[in-house]
N, C-alpha and C positions, 0 to 999 in steps of 0.2 A: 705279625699283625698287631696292630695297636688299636688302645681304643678309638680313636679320630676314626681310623680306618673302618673297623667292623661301626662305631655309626653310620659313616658315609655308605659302608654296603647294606645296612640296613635300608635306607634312604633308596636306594637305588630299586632294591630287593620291592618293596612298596610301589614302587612306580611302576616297575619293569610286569610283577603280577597284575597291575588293575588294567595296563594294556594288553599284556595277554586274553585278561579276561573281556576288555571292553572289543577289543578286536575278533575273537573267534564265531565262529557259527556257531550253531547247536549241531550241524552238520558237522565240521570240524572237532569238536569236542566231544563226539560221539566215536570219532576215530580210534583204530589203536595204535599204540606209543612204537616208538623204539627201543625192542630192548626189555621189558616189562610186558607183565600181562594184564596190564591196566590199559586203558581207553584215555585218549587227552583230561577229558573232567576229571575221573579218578588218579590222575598223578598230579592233577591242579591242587587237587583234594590233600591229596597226599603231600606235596611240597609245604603245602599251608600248618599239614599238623606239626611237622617240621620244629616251627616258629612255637605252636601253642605246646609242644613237649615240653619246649627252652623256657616259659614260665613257669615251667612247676620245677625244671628238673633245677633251676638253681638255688631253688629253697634246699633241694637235696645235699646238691652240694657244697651248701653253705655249710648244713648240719655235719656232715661227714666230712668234711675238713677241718672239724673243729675234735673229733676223737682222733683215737691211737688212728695210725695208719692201716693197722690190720682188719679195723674194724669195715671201712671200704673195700676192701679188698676182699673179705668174707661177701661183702654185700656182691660185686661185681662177679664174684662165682658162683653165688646162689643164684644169679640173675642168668648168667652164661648157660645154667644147668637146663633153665626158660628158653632155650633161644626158638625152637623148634614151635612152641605154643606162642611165642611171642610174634615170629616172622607171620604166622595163618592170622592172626587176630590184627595184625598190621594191613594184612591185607583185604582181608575182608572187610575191614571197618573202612577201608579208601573205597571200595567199592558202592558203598552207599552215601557215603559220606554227602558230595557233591548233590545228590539227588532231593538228601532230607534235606539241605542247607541251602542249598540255590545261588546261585552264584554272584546277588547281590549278596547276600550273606555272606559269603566267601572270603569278596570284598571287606567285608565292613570287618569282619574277623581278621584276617590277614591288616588292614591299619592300624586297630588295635591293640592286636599280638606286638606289632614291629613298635610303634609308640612307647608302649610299656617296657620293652626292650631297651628301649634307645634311652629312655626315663631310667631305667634299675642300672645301667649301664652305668651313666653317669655320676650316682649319687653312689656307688662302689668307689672303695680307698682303692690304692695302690697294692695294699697289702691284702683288700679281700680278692681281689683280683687277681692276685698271685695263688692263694690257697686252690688246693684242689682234690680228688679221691680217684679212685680207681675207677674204672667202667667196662661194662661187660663188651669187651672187643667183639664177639659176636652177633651182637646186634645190629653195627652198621660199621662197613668200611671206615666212616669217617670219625668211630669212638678212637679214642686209642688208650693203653693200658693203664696211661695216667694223665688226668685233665685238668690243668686249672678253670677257674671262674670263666676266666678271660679268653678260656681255649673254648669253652662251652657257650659263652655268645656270639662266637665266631663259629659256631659248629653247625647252624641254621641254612645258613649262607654257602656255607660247602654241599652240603645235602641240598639245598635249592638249583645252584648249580649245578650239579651233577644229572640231578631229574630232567633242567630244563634243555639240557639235549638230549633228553629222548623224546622231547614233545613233539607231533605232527603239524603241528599248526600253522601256516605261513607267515602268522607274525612272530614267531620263534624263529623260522630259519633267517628271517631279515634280522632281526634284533642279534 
């Protein structure tokens, strides 16, 4: 995956949520998922934080690819040691999430998020892009032991897709 690419999936990734979201019911969106014990809104919810992780977490990774390597790598097993408080506070925060924020807001956060992405993306070398740290494998299938820059703004978009087959929605099974 290259940058061109994870732009264009950003791009896609924006379109593809505002029609999920401008298409469902409140009926629909009340459903529950595939697969998850989340309801359609809460995994909308959840796909969206996704994105807003990916702007804090690459200031992380900026800073810890610029020390020893061990120094990541301590941080990603202290965090592993987390995984059990991390996975309940993940979940529960999807559960409200959608209801405080409402799904114009949703919207307007998921453009934003992806913007800024598509913007930081850009204005990254070749070489920031390259550097990367460890990460707590335990926290999502789609970490893995060791991440560059470039692997981590592509990392949204895997987690996006993955959710979005478990969504109920009829405009998810068409799309």
């Amino acid at each position: 995956m290259d940058e061109d690419q994870i732009y264009a999936e950003l791009d896609r990734v924006r379109d593809d949520y505002r029609a999920l979201l401008n298409s469902a019911t409140v009926a629909e969106l009340r459903q529950p998922t595939n697969g998850t014990k989340w309801n359609n809104e809460q995994l909308l919810f959840h796909m969206l934080f996704g994105y807003l992780l990916v702007r804090n977490l690459r200031f992380i990774v900026w800073g810890f690819s610029r020390l020893p390597d061990s120094a990541s790598r301590r941080f990603a097993c202290a965090l592993n040691a987390g995984t059990g408080p991390f996975h309940v506070i993940n979940y529960v925060g999807s559960l409200f999430g959608a209801r405080v924020l409402g799904y114009a807001r949703m919207q307007r956060l998921m453009d934003r998020a992806v913007t800024g992405l598509q913007r930081s993306l850009r204005a990254q070398s070749r070489e920031a892009l390259a550097r990367g740290m460890h990460f707590p494998v335990g926290w999502d299938p789609y970490f893995s032991d060791f991440m560059t820059l470039l692997e981590v703004y592509h990392y949204p978009t895997q987690h996006y897709d993955h959710h979005r087959r478990q969504l109920t929605l009829a405009s998810a099974r068409r799309g």
